[in-house]
C-alpha positions as a printed Julia matrix, in Angstrom:
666×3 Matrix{Float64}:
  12.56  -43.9   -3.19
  12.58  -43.57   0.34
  10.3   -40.61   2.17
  11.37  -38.84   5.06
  10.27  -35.99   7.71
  13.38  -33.37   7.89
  13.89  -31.04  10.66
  16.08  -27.43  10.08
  17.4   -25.96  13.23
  19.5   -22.45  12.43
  21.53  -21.41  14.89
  23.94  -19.12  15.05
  27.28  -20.7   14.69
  25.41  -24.24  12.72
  22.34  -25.42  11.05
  21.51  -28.58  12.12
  19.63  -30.98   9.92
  17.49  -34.58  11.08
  15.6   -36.8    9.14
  13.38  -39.74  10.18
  13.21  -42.36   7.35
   9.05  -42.83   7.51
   9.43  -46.47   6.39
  12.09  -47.48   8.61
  12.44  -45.24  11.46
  15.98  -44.34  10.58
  17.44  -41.14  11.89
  19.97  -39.55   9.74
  21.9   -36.31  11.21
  23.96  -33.63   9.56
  25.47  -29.89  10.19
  26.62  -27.22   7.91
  27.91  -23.46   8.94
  24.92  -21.09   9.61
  24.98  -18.03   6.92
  23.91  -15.34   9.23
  24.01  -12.39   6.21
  21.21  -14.94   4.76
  20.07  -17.84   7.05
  17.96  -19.8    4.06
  21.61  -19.98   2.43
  22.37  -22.39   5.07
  19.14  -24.3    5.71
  19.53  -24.83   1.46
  23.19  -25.93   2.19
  21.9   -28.47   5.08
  19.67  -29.95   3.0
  21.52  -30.63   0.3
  24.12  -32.73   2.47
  21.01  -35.14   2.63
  21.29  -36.04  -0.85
  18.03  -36.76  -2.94
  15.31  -38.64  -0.86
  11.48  -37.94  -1.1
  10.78  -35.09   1.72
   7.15  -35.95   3.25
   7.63  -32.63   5.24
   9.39  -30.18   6.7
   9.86  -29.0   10.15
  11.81  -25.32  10.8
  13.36  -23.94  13.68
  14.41  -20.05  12.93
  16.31  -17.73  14.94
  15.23  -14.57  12.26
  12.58  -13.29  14.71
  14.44  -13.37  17.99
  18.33  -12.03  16.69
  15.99   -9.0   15.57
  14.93   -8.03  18.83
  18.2    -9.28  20.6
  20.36   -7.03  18.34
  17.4    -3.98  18.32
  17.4    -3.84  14.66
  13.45   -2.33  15.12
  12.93    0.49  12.59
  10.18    2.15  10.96
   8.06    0.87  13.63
   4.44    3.5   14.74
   2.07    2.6   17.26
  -1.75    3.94  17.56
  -3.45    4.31  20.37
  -6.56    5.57  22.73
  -6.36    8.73  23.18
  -5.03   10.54  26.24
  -2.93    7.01  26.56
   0.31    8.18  24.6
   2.88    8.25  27.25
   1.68    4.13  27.77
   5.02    3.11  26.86
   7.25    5.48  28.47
   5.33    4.9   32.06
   6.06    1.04  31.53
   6.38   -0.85  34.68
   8.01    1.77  36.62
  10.62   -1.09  37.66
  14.42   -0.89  38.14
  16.09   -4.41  36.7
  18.23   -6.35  39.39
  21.39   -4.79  40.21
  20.48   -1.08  40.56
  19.69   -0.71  44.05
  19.32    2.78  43.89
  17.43    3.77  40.75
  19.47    7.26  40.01
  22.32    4.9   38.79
  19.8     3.6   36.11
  19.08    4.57  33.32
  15.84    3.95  31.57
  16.21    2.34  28.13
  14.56    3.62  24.64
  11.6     2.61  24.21
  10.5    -0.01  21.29
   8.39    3.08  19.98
  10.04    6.58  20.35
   7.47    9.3   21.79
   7.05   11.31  18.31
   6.31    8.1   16.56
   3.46    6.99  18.79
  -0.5     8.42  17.72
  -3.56    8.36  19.23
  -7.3     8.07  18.21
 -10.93    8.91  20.08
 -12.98    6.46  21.51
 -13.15    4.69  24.51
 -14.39    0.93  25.84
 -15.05    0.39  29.61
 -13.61   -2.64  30.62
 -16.52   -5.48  30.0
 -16.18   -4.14  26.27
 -19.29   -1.25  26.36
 -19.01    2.02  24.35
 -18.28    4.73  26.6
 -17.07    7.22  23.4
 -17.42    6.25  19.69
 -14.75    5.55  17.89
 -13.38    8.64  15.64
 -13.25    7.75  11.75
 -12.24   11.35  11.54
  -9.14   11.1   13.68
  -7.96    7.37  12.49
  -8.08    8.65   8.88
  -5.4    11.4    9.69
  -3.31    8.96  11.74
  -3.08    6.73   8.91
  -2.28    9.64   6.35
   0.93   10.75   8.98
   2.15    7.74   8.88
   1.58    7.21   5.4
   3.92   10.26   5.07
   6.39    9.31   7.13
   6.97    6.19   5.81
   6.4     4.03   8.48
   5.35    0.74   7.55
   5.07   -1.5   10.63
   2.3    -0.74  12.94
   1.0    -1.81  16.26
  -2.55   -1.01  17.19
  -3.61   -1.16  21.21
  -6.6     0.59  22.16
  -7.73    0.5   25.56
 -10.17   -2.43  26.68
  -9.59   -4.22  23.08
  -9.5    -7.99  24.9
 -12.7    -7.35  25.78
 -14.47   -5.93  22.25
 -11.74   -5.51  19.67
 -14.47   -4.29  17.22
 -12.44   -0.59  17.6
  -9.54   -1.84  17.11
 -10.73   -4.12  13.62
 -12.04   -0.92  12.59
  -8.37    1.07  12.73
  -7.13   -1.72  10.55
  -9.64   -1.06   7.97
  -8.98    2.46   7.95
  -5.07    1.81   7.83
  -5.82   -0.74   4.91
  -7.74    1.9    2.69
  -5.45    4.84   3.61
  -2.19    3.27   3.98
  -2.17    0.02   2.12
   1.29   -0.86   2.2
   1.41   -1.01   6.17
   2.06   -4.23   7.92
  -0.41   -3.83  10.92
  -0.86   -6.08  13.68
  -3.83   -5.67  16.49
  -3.24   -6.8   20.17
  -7.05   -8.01  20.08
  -5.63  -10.36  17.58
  -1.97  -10.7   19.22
  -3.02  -11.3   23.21
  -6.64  -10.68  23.62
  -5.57  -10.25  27.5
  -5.24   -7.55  29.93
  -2.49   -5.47  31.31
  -2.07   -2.41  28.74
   1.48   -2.26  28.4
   2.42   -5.77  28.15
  -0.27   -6.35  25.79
   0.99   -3.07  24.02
   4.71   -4.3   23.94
   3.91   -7.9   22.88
   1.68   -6.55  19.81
   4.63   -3.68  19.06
   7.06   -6.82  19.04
   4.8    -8.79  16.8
   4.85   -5.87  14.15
   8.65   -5.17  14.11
   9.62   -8.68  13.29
   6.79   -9.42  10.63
   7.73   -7.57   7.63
  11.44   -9.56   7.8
   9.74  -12.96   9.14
   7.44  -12.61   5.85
  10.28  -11.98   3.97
  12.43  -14.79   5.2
  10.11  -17.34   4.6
   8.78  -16.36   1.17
  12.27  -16.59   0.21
  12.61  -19.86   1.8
   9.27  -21.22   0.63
  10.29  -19.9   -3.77
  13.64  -21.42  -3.08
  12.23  -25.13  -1.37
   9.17  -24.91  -3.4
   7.1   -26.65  -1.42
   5.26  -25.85   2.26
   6.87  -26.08   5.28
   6.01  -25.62   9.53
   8.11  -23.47  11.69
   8.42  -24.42  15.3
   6.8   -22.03  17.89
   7.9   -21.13  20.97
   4.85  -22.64  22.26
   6.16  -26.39  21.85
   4.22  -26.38  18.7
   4.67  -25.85  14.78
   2.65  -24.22  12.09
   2.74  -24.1    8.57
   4.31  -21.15   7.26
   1.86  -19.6    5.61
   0.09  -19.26   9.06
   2.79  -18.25  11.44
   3.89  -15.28   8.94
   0.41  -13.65  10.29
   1.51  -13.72  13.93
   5.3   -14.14  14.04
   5.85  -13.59  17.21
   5.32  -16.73  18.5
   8.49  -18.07  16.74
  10.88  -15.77  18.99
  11.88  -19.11  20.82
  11.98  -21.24  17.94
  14.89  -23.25  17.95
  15.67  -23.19  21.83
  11.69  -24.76  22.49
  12.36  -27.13  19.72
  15.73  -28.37  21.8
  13.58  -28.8   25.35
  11.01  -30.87  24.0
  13.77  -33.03  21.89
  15.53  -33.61  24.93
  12.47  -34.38  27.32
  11.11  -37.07  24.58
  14.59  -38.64  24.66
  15.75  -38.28  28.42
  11.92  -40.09  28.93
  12.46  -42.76  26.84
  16.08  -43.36  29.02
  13.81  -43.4   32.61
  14.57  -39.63  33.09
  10.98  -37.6   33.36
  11.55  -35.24  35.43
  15.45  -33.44  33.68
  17.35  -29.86  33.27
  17.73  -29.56  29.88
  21.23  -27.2   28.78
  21.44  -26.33  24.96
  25.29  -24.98  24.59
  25.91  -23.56  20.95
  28.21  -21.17  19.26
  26.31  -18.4   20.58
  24.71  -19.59  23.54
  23.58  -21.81  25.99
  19.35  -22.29  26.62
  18.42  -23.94  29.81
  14.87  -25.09  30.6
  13.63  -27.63  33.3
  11.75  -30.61  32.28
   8.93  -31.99  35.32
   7.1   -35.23  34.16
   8.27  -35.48  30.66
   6.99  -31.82  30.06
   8.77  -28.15  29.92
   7.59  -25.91  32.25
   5.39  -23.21  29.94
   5.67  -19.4   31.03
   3.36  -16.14  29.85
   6.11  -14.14  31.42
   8.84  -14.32  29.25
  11.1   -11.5   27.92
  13.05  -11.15  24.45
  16.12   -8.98  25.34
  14.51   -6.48  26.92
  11.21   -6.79  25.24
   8.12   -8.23  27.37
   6.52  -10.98  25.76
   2.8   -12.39  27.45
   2.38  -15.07  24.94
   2.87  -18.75  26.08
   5.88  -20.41  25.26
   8.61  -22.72  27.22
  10.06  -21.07  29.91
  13.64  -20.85  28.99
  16.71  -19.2   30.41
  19.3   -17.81  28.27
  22.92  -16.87  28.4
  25.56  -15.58  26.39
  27.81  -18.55  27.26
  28.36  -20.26  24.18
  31.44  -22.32  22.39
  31.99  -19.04  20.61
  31.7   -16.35  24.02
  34.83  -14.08  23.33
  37.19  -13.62  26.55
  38.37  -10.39  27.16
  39.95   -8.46  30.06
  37.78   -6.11  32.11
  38.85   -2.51  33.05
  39.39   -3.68  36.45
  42.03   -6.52  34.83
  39.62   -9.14  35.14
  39.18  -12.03  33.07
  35.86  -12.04  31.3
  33.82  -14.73  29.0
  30.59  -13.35  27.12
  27.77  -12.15  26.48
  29.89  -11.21  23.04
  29.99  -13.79  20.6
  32.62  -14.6   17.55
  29.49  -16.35  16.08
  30.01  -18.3   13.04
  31.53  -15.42  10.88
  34.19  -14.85  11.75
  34.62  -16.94  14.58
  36.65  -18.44  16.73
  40.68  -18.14  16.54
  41.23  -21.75  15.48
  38.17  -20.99  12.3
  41.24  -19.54  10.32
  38.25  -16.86   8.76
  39.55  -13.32  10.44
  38.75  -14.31  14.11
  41.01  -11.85  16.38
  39.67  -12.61  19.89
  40.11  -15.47  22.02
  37.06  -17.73  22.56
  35.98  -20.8   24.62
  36.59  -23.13  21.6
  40.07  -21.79  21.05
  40.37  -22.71  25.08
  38.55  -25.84  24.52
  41.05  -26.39  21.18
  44.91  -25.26  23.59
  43.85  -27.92  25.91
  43.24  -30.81  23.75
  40.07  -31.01  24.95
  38.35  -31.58  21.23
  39.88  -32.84  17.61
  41.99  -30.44  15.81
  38.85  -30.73  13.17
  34.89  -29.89  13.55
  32.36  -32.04  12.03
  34.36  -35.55  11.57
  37.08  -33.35   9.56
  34.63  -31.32   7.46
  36.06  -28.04   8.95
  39.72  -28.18   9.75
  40.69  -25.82  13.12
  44.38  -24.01  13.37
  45.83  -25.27  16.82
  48.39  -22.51  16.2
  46.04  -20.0   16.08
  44.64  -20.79  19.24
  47.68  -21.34  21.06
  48.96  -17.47  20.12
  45.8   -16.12  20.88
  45.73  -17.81  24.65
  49.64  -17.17  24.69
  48.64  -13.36  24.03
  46.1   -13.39  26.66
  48.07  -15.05  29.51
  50.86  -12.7   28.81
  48.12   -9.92  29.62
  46.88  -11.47  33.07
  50.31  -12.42  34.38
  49.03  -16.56  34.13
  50.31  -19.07  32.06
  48.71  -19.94  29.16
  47.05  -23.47  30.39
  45.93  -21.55  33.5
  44.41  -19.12  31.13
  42.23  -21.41  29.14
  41.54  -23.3   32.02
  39.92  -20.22  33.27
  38.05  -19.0   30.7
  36.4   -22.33  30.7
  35.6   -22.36  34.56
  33.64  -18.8   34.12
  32.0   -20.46  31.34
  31.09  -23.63  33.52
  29.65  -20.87  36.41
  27.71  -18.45  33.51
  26.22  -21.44  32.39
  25.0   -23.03  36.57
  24.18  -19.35  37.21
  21.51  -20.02  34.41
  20.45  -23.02  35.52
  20.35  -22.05  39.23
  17.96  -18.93  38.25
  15.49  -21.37  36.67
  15.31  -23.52  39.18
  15.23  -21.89  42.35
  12.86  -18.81  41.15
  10.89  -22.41  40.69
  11.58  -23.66  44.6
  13.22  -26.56  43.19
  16.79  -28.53  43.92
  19.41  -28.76  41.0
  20.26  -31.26  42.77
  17.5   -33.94  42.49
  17.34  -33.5   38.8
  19.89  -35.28  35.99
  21.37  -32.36  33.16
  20.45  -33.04  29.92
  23.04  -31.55  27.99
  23.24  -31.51  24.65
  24.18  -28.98  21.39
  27.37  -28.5   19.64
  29.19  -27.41  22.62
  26.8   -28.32  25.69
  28.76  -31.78  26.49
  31.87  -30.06  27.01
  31.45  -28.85  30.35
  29.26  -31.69  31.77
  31.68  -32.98  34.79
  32.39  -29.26  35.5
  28.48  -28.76  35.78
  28.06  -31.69  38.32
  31.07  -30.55  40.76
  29.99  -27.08  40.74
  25.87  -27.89  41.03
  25.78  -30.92  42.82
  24.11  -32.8   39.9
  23.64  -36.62  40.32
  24.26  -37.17  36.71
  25.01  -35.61  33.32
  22.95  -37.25  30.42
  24.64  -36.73  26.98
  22.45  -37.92  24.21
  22.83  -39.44  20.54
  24.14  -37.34  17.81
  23.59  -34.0   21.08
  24.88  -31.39  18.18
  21.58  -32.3   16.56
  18.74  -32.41  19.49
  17.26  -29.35  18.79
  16.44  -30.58  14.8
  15.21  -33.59  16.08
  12.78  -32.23  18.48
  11.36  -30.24  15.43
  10.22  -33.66  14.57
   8.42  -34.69  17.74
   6.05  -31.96  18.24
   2.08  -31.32  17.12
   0.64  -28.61  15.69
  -0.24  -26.23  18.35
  -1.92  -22.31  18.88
  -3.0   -20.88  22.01
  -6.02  -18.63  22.43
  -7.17  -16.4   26.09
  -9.66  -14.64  26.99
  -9.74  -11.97  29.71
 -12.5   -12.21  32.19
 -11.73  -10.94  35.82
 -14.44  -11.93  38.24
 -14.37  -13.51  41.81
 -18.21  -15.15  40.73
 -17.43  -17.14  37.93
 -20.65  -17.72  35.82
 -20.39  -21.27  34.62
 -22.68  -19.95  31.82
 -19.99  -17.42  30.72
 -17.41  -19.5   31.12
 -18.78  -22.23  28.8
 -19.7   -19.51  25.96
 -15.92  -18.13  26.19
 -14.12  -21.56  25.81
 -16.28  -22.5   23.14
 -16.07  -19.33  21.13
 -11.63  -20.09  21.96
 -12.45  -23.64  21.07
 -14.18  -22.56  17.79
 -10.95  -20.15  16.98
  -8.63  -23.26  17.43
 -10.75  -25.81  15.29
 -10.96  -23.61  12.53
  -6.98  -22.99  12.57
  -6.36  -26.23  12.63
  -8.94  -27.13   9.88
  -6.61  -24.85   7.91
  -3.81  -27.03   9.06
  -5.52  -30.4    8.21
  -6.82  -31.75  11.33
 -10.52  -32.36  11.34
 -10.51  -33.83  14.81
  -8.26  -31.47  17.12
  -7.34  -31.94  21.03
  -8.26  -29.12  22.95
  -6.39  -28.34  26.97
  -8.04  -25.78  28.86
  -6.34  -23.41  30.95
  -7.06  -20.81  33.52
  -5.2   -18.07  35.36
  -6.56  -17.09  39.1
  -5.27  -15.43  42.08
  -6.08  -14.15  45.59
  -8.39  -10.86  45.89
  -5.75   -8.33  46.37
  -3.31  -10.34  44.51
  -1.48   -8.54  41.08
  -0.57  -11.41  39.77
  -1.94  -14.82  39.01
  -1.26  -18.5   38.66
  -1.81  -20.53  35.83
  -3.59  -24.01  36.23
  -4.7   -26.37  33.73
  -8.56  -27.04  33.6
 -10.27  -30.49  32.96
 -11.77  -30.8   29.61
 -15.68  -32.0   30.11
 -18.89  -30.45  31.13
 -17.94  -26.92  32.69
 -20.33  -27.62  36.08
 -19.81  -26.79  39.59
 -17.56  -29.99  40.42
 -15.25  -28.5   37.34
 -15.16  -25.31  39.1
 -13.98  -26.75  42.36
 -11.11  -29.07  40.61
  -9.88  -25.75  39.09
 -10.32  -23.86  42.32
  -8.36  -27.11  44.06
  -5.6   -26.99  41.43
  -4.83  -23.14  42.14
  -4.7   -23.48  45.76
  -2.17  -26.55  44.91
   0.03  -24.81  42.85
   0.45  -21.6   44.78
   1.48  -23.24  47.87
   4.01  -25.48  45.77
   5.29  -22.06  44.3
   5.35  -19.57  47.26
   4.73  -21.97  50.56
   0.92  -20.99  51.73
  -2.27  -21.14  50.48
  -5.34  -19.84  51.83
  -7.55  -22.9   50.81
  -9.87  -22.87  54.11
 -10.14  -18.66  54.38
 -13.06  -17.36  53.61
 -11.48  -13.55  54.09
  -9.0   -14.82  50.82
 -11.69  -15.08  47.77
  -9.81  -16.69  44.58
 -10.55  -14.06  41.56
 -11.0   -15.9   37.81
  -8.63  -13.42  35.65
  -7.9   -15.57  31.72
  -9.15  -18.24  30.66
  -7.15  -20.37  27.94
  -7.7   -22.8   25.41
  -4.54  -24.88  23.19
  -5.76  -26.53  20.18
  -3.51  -29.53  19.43
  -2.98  -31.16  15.82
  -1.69  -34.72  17.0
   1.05  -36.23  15.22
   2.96  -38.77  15.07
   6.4   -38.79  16.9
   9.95  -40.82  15.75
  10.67  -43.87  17.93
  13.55  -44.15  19.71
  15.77  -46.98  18.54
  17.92  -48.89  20.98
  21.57  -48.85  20.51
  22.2   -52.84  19.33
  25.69  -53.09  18.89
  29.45  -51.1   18.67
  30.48  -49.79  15.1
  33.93  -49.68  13.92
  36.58  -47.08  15.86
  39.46  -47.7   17.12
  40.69  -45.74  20.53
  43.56  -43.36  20.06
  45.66  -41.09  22.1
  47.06  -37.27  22.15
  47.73  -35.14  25.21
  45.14  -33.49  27.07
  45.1   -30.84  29.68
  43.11  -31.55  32.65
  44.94  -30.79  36.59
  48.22  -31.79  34.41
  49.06  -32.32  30.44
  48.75  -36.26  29.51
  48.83  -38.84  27.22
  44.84  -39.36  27.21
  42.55  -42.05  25.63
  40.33  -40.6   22.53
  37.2   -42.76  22.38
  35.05  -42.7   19.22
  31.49  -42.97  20.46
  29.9   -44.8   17.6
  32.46  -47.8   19.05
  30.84  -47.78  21.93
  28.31  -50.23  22.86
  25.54  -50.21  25.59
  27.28  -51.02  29.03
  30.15  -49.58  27.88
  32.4   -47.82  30.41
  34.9   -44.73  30.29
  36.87  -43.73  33.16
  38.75  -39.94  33.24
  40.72  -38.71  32.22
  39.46  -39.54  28.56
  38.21  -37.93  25.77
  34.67  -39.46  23.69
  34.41  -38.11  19.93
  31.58  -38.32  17.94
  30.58  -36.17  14.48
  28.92  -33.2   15.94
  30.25  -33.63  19.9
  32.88  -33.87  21.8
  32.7   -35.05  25.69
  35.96  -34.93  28.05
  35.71  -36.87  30.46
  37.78  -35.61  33.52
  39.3   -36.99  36.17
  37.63  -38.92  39.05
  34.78  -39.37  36.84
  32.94  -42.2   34.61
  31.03  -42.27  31.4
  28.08  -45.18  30.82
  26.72  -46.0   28.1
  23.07  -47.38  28.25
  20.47  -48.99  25.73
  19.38  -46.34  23.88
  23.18  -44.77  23.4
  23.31  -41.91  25.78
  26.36  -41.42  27.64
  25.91  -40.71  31.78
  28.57  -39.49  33.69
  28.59  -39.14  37.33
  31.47  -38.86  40.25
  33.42  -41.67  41.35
């Protein structure tokens, strides 16, 4: 029997499923409706589409963890902290979001932890870690007992100074483990053992709230598989699931990291390193930027409206999705998003209850895909889309084509507006980079994209409905580890004992993992004296002398003039300040290859009227019969099982080698 590597990707409208035949190299793809009231309901049904091969391993990208935080479904949640430091939360940032020029219009959101939840304890570190006040037994014995009483169950703990001796900190959760067994706990020494109190505070709070469900997810899904499996991180890297159920919070990207690297790995192969990568699902649509075959990695991100410090692939996201519900603003203006039909009950043309008009149902008036998903696996009621866009043209005084034309050209601009934030807050130009685009519905706006960016090229891979499940399959086993230690006089002596004690933390995880000879990259964030915040730079691996203290020095003067124009490389009056150092300990693995397309399978070319500038006749290409050097010119349509790319007007579709379709202008 045949043994392959399977990769799960849940989304929120499918679950996509890949395996890699380990013998052969053969990639087999499949979808099946996500179950959001249970999401191992679908992974189950995924797999059993498959059939009955021998599964060497699987690979699991989850969106449990992030539609928790997204939807603020946080309850039962405490936090404990050093006393006189209570209010910690509701002082924040002190910063108005975008939009609000003058504050008094805003107004300042609950807080992850409400006031009368949050406790406090005695004792205090300075900030190298010393003992200024001992920490209070006496006090962290009642804490525990309140929340024992009140039920609370998840708890964060973030006492003051804890990156630099969590010892306080370790002894809380033994107090909370004796007095209130039943508590999920989780300690921001253990969390981000970095500075900056409240985003250290937020990210630990964030990692409590989701565990309790994250544990319970995948114990479900390990009695049901009953076997082990990895979970993708947000990172770019997996871990098994017993391991990532102790710090969860490094899946809250899961699925849209897994699609990034996926669609670098096979963009590279093609001659495309350097790519924007656009991940369009029912939901909706991830954009990333790809520069020499490797995401660009961010300790800035947010969930919702959650802070999050740990590293993971710096991805954009909007609600811009196949399923993003049009509606009619107060002001009589036509609207698409953030509100999704999702996959239950979804879109018009679903048939399951769906009331509101969606960009499929658009997508679905115009012709524009099959009157079937999924090769014919899920039929779709034209009529129901048709009354639904009839309904809503009535309402705006438009005809109905106009209409659904519409509600896909905001789409098209929610979707650049996402791409245009990532890459200019980067100082780069849309415009020298090729779009990746891939997902269930991220072809179907591709020659849209490249009028309204300026994009050379759109790059639609093999099987796109299923990138994100295959780049489950192409990445190692990864965890990240920092240290906090601000000084403008680095010690070299410090500096070796602190990557070697982050060096010992990642060998022994992945020890646990099964790699007894790990890859280690060293990382560093500095910044100008005066500065607030600081840039991240990678740091050579090797003996930690004074020529590897230049190189890093070097590298951070390089990288801030790249990202802000100036750098104050020969002025003495600008010192550079050391502020984290990192350490990633890589499990190596081995990664599918990408086979070359040979030759055209069967499929013959049909035709049925399209709406593009004018209703037509228009060719329907199946993409399997198309061969490499294959040409489509617009108007046109090119199916496939999971995709569907239109092809408009004054445009062409190429096939090359390794079967990805580019279109460009005329």
């Amino acid at each position: 029997m045949r043994s392959v590597r399977i990769g799960v990707d849940t989304g929120g409208t499918f679950t996509d499923v890949v395996a890699v035949d380990e013998q052969t190299g053969e990639i087999l793809t499949t979808k099946t409706p996500s179950t959001p009231a249970n999401p191992a309901d679908g992974f189950m049904a995924g797999l059993g589409k498959l059939g009955g091969p021998e599964v060497a391993s699987i690979v699991h990208g989850t969106t449990v963890a992030t539609n928790r935080l997204l939807e603020d479904r946080i309850e039962s949640l405490g936090f404990i902290t050093t006393e006189g430091f209570e209010f910690i939360l509701e002082i924040a940032r002190q910063s108005v979001p975008d939009g609000y020029g003058n504050s008094y219009f805003w107004v300042k959101p609950p807080r992850i932890v409400p006031v009368h939840l949050v406790k406090t304890v005695g004792g205090r570190l300075d900030h190298l870690g010393e003992e200024v006040r001992p920490f209070s037994e006496e006090q962290a014995v009642e804490v525990a007992r309140w929340f024992r009483a009140k039920g609370i169950t998840a708890i964060g703990v973030c006492f003051l100074h804890a990156y630099a001796n969590p010892e306080h900190e370790r002894r809380m959760r033994e107090v909370l483990a004796r007095e209130h067994p039943e508590a999920v706990v989780s300690l921001s020494s253990d969390v981000l053992r970095e500075y900056r109190e409240y985003e250290r505070s937020v990210t630990t709070l964030v990692d409590a709230a989701v565990k309790p469900v994250m544990r319970g997810y995948l114990a479900n899904l390990s009695g049901r598989l009953g076997r082990s499996f990895s979970v993708m991180k947000s990172n770019g890297g997996v871990l098994s699931a017993r391991e990532v159920v102790n710090q969860p919070i490094t899946t809250v990207l899961s699925g849209p990291a897994a699609g990034a690297l996926g669609a670098a790995l096979l963009a590279g192969t093609a001659g495309h390193t350097s790519v924007i990568t656009l991940d369009g699902g029912g939901t909706s649509t991830d954009v990333a930027v790809v520069i020499d075959g490797e995401p660009s990695i961010t300790t800035e991100g947010t969930i919702g409206r959650y802070p999050c410090k740990i590293p993971m692939i710096d991805i954009v996201t909007v609600g811009a999705g196949g399923g993003s519900i049009a509606w009619i603003s107060p002001e009589g203006a036509l609207k698409v998003g953030p509100r999704s039909a999702g996959a239950d009950p979804g879109p018009l043309c679903y048939g399951k209850g769906g009331t509101e008009v969606t960009v499929t149902d658009a997508h679905v008036f115009l012709g524009r895909i099959p009157p079937h998903l999924l090769g014919g696996e899920i039929p779709l009621d034209v009529d129901a889309a048709r009354g639904g866009i009839e309904a809503l043209a009535d309402k705006l005084g438009l005809t109905p084509e106009r209409t659904a034309t519409g509600i896909l050209e905001i789409s098209a601009f929610n979707q650049s507006n996402a791409i245009r934030r990532l890459t200019v807050k980067r100082g780069l130009d849309v415009r020298d980079f090729p779009l990746v685009t891939f997902g269930g519905s991220g072809p179907l706006l591709a020659c849209r994209l490249i009028d309204v960016l300026g994009l050379p090229s759109v790059v639609v891979p093999r099987d796109p409905g299923n990138v994100s499940a295959f780049g489950l399959l192409t990445v190692d086993v990864k965890n990240d580890y920092v240290r906090t230690y601000v000084t403008r006089d680095l010690s070299l002596g410090k500096a070796v004992e602190i990557f070697h004690d982050l060096e010992h933390q990642a060998a022994e995880a992945l020890d646990r993992e099964g790699f007894s000879e790990p890859v280690y990259q060293r990382g560093a964030d500095l910044r100008y004296s005066g500065q607030a915040y600081e840039v991240r730079v990678p740091a050579p691996a090797g003996e930690i002398d004074e020529s590897w203290h230049d190189e890093v020095v070097s590298r951070f003067h390089d990288a801030h003039e790249k990202l802000y124009g100036y750098a104050y490389r020969d002025d003495p009056r600008h010192g550079v300040e050391w502020v984290n150092l990192r350490v990633s300990g890589i499990g190596p693995i081995t990664r599918p290859v990408i086979p070359r397309l040979d030759k055209p399978g069967p499929g013959a070319t049909s035709v049925r009227p399209v709406h593009f500038d004018e209703t037509r006749d228009t060719p329907i290409h199946q993409r399997a019969a198309l061969g490499p050097g294959a040409t489509v010119t617009g108007p046109a349509v090119i199916e496939e099982y999971g995709s569907t790319i239109p092809v408009h007007p004054g445009f062409t579709a190429k096939v090359d080698e390794y079967g990805n379709v580019e279109i460009s202008r005329d």
